[in-house]
PAKE-432210 format. One record per residue: residue number from 0; x, y, z of N, C-alpha, C, CB in turn. Coordinates in Angstrom, 1 decimal. Glycine has a CB too. Layout:
N
+-----+--------+--------+--------+--------+--------+--------+--------+--------+--------+--------+--------+--------+
| seq |    n_x |    n_y |    n_z |   ca_x |   ca_y |   ca_z |    c_x |    c_y |    c_z |   cb_x |   cb_y |   cb_z |
+-----+--------+--------+--------+--------+--------+--------+--------+--------+--------+--------+--------+--------+
| NUM |      X |      Y |      Z |      X |      Y |      Z |      X |      Y |      Z |      X |      Y |      Z |
...
+-----+--------+--------+--------+--------+--------+--------+--------+--------+--------+--------+--------+--------+
END
This chain:
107
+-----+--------+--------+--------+--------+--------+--------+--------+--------+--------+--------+--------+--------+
| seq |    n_x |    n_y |    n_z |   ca_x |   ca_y |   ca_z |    c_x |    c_y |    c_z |   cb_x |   cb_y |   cb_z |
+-----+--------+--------+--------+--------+--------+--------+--------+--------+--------+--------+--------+--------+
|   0 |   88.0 |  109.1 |   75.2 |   88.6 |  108.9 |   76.5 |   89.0 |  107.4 |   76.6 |   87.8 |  109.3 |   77.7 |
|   1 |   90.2 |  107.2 |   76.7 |   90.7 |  105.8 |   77.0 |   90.0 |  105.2 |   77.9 |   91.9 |  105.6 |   77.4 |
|   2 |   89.6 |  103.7 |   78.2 |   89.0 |  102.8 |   79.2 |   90.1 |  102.9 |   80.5 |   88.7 |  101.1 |   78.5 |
|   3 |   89.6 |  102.6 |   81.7 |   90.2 |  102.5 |   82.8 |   91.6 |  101.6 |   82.7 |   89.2 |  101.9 |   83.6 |
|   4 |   91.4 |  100.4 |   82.1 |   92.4 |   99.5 |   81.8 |   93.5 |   99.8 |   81.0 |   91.9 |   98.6 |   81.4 |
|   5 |   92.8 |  100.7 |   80.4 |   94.1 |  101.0 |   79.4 |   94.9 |  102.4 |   79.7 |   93.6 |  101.0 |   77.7 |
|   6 |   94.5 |  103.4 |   80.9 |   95.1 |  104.3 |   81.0 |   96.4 |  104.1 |   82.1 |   94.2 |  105.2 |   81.3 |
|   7 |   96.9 |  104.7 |   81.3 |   98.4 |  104.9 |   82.1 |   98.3 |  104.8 |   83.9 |   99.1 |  106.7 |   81.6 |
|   8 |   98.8 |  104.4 |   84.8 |   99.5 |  105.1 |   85.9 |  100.5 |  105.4 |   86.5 |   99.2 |  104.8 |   86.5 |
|   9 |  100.3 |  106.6 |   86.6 |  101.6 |  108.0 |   86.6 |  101.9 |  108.0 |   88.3 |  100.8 |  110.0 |   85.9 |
|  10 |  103.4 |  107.8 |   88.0 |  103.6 |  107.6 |   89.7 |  103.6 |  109.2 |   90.4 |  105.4 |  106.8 |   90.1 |
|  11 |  102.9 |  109.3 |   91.5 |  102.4 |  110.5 |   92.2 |  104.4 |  111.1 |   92.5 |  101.2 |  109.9 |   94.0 |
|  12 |  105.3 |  111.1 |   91.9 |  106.7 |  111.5 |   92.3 |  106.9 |  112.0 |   90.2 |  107.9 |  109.8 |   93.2 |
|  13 |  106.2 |  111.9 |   89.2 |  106.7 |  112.4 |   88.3 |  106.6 |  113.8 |   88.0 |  106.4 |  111.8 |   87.5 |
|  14 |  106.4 |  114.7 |   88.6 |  106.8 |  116.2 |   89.0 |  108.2 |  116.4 |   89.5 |  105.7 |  116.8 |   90.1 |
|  15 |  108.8 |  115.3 |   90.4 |  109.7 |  115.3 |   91.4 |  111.2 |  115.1 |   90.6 |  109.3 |  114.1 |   92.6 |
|  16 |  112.0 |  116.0 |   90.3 |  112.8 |  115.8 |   89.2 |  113.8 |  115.1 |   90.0 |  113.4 |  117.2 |   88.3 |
|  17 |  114.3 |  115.3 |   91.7 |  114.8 |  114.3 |   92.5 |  114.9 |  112.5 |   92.0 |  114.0 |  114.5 |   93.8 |
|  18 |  113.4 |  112.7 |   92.0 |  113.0 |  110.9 |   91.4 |  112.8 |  110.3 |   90.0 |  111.6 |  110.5 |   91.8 |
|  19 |  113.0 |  111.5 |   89.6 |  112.9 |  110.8 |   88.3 |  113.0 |  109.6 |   87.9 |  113.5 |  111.2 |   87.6 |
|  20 |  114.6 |  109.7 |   87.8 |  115.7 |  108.6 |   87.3 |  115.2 |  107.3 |   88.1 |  117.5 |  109.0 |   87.6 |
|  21 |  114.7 |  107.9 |   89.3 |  114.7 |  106.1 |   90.7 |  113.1 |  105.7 |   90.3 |  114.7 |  106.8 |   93.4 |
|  22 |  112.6 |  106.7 |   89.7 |  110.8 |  105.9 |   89.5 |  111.2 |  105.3 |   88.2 |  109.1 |  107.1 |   89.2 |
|  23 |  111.6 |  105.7 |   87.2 |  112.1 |  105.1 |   85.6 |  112.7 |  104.1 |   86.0 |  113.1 |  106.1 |   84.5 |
|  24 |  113.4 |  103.5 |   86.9 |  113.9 |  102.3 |   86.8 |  113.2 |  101.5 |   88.0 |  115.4 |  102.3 |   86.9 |
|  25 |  112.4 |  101.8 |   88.5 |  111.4 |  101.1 |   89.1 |  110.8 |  100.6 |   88.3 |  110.6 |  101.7 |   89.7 |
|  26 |  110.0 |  101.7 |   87.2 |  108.8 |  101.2 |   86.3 |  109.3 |  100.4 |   85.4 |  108.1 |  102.3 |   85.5 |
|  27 |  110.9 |  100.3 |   85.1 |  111.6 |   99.4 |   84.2 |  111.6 |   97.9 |   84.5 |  112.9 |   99.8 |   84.0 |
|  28 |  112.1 |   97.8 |   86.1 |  112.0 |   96.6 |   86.7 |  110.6 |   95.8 |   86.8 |  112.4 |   96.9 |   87.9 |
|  29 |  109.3 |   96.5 |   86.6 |  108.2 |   96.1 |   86.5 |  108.0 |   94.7 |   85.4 |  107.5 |   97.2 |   86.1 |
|  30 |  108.8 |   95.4 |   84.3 |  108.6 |   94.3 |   83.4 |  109.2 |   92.6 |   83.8 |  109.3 |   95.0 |   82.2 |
|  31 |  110.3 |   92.2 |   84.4 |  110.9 |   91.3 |   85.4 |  109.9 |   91.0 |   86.0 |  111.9 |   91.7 |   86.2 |
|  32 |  109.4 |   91.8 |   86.8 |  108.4 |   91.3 |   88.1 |  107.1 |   90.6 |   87.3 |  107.9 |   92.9 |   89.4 |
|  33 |  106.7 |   91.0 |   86.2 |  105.6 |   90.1 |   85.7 |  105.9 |   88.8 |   84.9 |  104.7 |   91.0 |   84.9 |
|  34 |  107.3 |   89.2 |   84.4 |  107.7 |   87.9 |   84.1 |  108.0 |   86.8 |   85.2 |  108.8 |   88.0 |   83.3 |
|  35 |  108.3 |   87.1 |   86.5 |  108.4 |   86.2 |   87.5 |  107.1 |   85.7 |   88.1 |  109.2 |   86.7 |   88.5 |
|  36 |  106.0 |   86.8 |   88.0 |  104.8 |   86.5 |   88.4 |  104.0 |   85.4 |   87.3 |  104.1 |   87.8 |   88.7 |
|  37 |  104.4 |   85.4 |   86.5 |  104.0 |   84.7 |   85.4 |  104.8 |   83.1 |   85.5 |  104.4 |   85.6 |   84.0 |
|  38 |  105.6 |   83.3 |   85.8 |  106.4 |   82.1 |   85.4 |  105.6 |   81.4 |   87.1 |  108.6 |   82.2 |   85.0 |
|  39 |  105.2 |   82.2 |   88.5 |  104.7 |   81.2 |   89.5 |  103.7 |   81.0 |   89.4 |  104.9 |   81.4 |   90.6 |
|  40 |  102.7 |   81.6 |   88.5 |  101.7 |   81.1 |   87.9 |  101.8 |   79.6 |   87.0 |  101.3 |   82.1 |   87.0 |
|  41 |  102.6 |   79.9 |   86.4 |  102.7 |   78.1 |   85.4 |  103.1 |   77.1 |   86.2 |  104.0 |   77.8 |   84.1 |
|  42 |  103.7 |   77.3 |   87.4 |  104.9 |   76.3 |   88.1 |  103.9 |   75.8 |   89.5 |  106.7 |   77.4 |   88.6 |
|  43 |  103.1 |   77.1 |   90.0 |  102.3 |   76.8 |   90.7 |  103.1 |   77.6 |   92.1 |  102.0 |   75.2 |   90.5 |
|  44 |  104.2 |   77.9 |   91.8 |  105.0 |   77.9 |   93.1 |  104.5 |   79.8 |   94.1 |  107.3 |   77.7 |   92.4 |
|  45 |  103.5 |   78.9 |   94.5 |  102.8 |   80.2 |   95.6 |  103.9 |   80.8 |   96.6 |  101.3 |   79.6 |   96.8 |
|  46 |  104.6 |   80.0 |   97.1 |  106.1 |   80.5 |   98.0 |  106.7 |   82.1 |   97.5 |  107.6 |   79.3 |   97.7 |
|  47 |  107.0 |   81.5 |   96.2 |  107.8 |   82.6 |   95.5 |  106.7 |   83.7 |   95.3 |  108.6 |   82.1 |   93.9 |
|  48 |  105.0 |   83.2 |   94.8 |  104.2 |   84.4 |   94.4 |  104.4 |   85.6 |   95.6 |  102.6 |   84.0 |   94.3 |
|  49 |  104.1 |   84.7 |   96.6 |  103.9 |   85.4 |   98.0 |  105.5 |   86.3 |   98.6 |  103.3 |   84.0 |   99.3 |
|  50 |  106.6 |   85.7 |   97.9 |  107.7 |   86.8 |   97.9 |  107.5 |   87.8 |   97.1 |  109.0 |   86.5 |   97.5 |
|  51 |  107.1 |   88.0 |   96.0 |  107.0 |   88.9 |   94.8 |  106.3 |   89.8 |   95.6 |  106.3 |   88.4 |   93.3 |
|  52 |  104.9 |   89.4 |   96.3 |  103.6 |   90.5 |   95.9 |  104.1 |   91.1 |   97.3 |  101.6 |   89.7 |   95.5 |
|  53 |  105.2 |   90.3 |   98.1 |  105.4 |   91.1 |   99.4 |  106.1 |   92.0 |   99.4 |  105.8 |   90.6 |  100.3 |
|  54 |  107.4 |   92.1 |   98.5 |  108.4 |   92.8 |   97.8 |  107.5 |   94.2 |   96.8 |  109.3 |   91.5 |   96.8 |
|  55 |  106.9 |   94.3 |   96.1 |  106.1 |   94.8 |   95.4 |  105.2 |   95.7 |   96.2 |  105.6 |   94.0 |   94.8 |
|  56 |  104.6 |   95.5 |   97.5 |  103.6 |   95.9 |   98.4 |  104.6 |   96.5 |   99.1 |  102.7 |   94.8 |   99.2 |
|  57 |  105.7 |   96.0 |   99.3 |  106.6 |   97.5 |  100.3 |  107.4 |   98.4 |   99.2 |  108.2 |   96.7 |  101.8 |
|  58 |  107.7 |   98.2 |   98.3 |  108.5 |   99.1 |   97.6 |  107.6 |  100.5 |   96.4 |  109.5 |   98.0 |   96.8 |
|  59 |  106.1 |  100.0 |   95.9 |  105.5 |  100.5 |   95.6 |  105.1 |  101.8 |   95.3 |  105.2 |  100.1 |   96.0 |
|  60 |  104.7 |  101.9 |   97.2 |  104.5 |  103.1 |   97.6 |  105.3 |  104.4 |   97.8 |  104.1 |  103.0 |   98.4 |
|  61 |  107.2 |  103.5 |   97.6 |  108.0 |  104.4 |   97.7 |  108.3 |  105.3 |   96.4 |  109.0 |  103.8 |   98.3 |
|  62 |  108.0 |  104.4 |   95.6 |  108.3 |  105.0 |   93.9 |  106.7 |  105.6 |   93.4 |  108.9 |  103.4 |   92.4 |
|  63 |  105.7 |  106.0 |   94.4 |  104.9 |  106.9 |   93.9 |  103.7 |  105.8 |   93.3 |  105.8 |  108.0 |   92.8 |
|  64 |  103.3 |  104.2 |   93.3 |  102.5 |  103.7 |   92.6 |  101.3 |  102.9 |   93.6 |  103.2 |  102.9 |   91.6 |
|  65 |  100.9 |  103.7 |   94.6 |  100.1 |  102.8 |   95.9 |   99.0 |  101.9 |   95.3 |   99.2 |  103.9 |   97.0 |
|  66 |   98.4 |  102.3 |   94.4 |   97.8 |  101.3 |   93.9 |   97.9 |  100.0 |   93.3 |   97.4 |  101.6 |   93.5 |
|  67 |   99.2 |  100.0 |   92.8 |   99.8 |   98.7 |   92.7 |  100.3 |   97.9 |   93.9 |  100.8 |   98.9 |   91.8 |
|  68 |  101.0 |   98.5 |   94.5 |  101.0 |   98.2 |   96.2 |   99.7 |   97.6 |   97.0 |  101.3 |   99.7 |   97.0 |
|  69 |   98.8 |   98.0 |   96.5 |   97.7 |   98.1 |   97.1 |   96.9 |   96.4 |   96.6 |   97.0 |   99.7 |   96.4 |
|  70 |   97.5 |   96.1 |   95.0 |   96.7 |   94.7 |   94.6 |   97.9 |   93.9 |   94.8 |   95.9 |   94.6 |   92.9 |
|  71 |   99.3 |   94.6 |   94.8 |  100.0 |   92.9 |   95.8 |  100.2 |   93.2 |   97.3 |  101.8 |   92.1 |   95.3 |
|  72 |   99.4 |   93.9 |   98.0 |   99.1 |   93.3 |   99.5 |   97.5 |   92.5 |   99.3 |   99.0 |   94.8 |  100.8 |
|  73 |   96.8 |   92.9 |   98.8 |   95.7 |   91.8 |   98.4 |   95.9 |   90.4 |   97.5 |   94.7 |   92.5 |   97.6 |
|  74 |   96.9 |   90.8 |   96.7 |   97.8 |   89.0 |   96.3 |   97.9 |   88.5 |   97.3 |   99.4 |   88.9 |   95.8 |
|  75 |   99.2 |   88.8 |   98.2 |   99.8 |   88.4 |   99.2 |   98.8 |   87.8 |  100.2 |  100.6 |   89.4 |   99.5 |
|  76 |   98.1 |   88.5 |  100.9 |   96.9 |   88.0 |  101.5 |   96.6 |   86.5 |  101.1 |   95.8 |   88.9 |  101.1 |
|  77 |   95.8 |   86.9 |   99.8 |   95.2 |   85.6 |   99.6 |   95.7 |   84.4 |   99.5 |   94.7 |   85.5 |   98.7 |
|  78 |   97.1 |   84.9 |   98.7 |   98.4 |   83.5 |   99.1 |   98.6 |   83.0 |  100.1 |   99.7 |   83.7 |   98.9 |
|  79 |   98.8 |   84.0 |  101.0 |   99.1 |   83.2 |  102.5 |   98.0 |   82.3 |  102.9 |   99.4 |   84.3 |  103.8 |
|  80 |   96.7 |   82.5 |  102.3 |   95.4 |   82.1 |  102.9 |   95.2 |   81.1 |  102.4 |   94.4 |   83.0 |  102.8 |
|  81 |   96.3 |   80.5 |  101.3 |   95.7 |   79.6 |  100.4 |   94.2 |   80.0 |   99.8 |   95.7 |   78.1 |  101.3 |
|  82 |   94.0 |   80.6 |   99.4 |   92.5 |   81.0 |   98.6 |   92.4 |   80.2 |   97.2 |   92.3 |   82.9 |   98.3 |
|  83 |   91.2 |   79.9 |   96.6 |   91.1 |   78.9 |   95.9 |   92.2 |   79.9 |   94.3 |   89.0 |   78.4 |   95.7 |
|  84 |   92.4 |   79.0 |   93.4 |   93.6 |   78.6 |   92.6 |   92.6 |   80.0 |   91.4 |   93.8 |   76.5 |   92.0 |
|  85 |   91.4 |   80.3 |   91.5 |   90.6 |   81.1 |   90.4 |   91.0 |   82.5 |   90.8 |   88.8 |   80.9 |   90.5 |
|  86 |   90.9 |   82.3 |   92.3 |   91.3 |   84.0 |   92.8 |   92.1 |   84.2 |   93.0 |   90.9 |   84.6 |   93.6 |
|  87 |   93.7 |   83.6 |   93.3 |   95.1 |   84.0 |   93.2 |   95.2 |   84.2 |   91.5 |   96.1 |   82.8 |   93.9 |
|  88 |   95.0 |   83.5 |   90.5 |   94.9 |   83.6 |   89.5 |   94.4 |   84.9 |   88.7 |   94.4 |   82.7 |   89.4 |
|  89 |   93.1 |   85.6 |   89.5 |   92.7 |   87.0 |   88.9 |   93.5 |   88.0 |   89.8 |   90.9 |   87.5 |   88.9 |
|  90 |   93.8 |   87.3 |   90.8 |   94.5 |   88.4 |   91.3 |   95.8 |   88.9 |   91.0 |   94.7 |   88.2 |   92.5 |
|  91 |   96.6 |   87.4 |   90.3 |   98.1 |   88.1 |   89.8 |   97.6 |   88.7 |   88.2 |   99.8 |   86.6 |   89.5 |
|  92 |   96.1 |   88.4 |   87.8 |   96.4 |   88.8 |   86.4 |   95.7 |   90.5 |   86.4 |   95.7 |   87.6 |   85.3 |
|  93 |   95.4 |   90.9 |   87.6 |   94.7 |   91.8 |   88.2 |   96.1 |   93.2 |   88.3 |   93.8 |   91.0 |   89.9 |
|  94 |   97.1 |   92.7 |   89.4 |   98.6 |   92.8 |   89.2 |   99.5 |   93.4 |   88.1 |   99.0 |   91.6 |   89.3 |
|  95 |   99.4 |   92.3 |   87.5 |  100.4 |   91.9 |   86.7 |   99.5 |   93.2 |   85.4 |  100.5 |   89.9 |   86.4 |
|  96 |   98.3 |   93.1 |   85.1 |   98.1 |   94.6 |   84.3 |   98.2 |   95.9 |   84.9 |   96.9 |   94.6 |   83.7 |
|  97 |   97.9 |   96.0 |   86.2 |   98.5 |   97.2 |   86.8 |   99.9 |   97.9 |   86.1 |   98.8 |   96.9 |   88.2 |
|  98 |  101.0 |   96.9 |   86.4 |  101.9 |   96.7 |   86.4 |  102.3 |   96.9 |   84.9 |  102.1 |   95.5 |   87.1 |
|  99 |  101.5 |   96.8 |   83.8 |  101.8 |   96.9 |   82.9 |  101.6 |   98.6 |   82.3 |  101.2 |   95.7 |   82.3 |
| 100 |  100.8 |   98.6 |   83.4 |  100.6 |  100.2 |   83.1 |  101.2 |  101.0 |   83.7 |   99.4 |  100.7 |   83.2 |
| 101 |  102.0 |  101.3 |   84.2 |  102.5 |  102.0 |   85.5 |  103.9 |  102.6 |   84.3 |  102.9 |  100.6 |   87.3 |
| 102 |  103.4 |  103.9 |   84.0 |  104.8 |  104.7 |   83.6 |  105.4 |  105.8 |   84.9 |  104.3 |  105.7 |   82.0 |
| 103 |  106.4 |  106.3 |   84.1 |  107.5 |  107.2 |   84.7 |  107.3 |  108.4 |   84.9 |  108.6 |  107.3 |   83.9 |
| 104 |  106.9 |  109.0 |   83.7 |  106.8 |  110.2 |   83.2 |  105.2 |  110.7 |   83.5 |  107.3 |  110.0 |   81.6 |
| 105 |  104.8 |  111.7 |   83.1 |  103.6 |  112.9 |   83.3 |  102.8 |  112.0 |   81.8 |  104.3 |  115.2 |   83.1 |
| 106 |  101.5 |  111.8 |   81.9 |  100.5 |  111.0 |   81.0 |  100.9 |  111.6 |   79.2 |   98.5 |  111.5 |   81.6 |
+-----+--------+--------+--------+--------+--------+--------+--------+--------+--------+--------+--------+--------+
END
């Protein structure tokens, strides 16, 4: 059995042949969104993090992936809160592997 980290998450809409096509290019755009989250990691620029993980936290849940929704409203949070530089840090990298797992299709 695969480890937690490394199993897929299947958006709760891949039964939904309606969504298909709109979750597949959701889950495509993912890859962008960690490269942006990455690059406000190097730059430092929390403004922009805190657009990403806000953008991400509302759209989420509409393509079927609440739990990713779920760790950038806890991003977002801590950004706004200024929280120390260790825990924005696990948090986008917390994110950002979600995000890496998050397919289209049935496991």
């Amino acid at each position: 059995m695969p480890s937690v980290e490394l199993t897929p998450i299947i958006s709760y809409y891949s039964d939904d042949p309606e969504m298909a096509e709109l979750v597949d290019e959701f889950v495509n755009t993912l890859s962008e969104r960690v490269i942006s989250l990455e690059n406000c990691l190097n730059t430092g620029d929390l403004s922009e993090l805190k657009r990403i993980a806000h953008q991400l936290k509302g759209s989420c849940g509409g393509y079927g992936f609440d739990v990713i929704g779920q760790a950038a409203a806890i991003l977002e949070t801590s950004a706004k809160a200024s929280q120390s530089v260790e825990q924005v840090n696990q948090e986008v990298a917390d994110l950002i592997q979600l995000c890496q797992r998050a397919k289209s299709g049935t496991a």
